[in-house]
C-alpha positions in Angstrom: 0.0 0.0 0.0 1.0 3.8 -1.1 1.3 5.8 1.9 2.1 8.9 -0.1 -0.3 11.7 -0.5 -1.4 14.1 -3.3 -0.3 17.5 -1.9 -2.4 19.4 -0.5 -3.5 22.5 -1.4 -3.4 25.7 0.7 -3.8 29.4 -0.1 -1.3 32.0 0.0 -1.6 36.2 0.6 0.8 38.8 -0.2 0.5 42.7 -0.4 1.1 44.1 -4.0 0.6 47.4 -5.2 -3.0 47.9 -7.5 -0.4 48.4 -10.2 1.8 45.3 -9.7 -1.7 43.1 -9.4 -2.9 44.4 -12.9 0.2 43.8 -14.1 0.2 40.3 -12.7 -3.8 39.7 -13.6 -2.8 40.9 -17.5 0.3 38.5 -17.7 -2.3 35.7 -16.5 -4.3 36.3 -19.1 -2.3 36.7 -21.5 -0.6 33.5 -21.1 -4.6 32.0 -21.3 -3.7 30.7 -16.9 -5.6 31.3 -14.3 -4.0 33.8 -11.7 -2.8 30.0 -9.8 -2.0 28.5 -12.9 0.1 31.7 -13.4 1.7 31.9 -10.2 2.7 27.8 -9.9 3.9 28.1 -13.4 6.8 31.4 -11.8 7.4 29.3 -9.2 8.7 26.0 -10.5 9.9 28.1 -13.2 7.9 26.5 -16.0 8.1 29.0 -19.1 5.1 31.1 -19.4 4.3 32.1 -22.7 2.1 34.7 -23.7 -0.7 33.5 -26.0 -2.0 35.6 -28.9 -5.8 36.3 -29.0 -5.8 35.7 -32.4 -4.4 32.3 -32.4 -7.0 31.1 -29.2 -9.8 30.4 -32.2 -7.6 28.7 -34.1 -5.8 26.7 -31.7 -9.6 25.7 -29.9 -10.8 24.6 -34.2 -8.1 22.6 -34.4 -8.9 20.7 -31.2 -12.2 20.3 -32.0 -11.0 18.8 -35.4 -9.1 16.1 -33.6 -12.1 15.1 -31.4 -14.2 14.3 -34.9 -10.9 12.6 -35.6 -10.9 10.6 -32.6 -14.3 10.4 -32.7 -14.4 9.0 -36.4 -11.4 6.5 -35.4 -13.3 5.2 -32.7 -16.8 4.5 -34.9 -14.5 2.2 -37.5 -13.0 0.6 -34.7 -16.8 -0.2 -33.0 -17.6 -1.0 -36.9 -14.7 -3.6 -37.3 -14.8 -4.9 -34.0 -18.3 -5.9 -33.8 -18.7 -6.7 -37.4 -15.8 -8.1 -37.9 -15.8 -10.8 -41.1 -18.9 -9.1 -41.9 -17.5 -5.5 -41.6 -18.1 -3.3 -45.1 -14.0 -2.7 -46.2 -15.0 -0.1 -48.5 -16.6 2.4 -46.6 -14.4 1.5 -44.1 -11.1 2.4 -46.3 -13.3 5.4 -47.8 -14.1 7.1 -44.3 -10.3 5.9 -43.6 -9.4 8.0 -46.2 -11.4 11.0 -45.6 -9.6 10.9 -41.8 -6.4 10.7 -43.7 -7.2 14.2 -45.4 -8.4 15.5 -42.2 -5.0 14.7 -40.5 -3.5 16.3 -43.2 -4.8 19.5 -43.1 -5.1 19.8 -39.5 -0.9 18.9 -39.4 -0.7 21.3 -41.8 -2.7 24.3 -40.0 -0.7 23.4 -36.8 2.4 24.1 -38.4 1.7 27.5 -39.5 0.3 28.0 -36.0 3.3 26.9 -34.3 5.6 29.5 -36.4 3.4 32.4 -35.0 3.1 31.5 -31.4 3.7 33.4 -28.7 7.2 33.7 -27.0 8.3 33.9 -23.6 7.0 37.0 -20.9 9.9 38.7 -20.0 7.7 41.9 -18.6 
């Protein structure tokens, strides 16, 4: 038996000026965190980087697209698995290859996506 425990959780306070909390509140944002999120993330030290608003629609599309993806995947699977012998090959290779396409074009938006993220805060 485990006798290690999750972490717990506890809240911490500190005094800011209104200033230094707006600036804090807008870097959280803009990196798309939470103000904890935020504040773990300068703590260990992780790299906090600032996401564009304009790319937040695209990269939310092109998570959506790999759900129907994953979602389309997992109908053939059901399909072939339960039919198996009896299973209908070519729609199967047809839908196949419409997720092909799809994989395609979603790799392809991610790429352009990835050469304008955002880069690290340094504010």
């Amino acid at each position: 038996m485990d006798n290690t425990k999750a972490p717990r959780s506890v809240q911490i306070n500190g005094i800011v000026t209104l200033k230094q909390r707006e600036k804090f509140n807008k870097q959280a944002r803009a990196a798309g965190m939470t103000n904890s999120q935020f504040l773990v993330a300068l703590l260990d030290k992780k790299p906090v980087v600032t996401a564009k608003e304009s790319l937040r629609d695209e990269v939310k599309e092109l998570i959506s697209w790999f759900g129907r993806i994953n979602s389309n995947l997992n109908m053939l699977s059901k399909h072939a698995n339960t039919f198996r012998d009896n299973a209908n090959t070519a729609v199967m290779l047809h839908e196949l290859n419409d997720i092909r396409r799809d994989v395609y074009h979603v790799t392809q938006a991610s790429e352009k996506l990835h050469k304008r993220r955002g880069r690290p805060s340094n504010d």
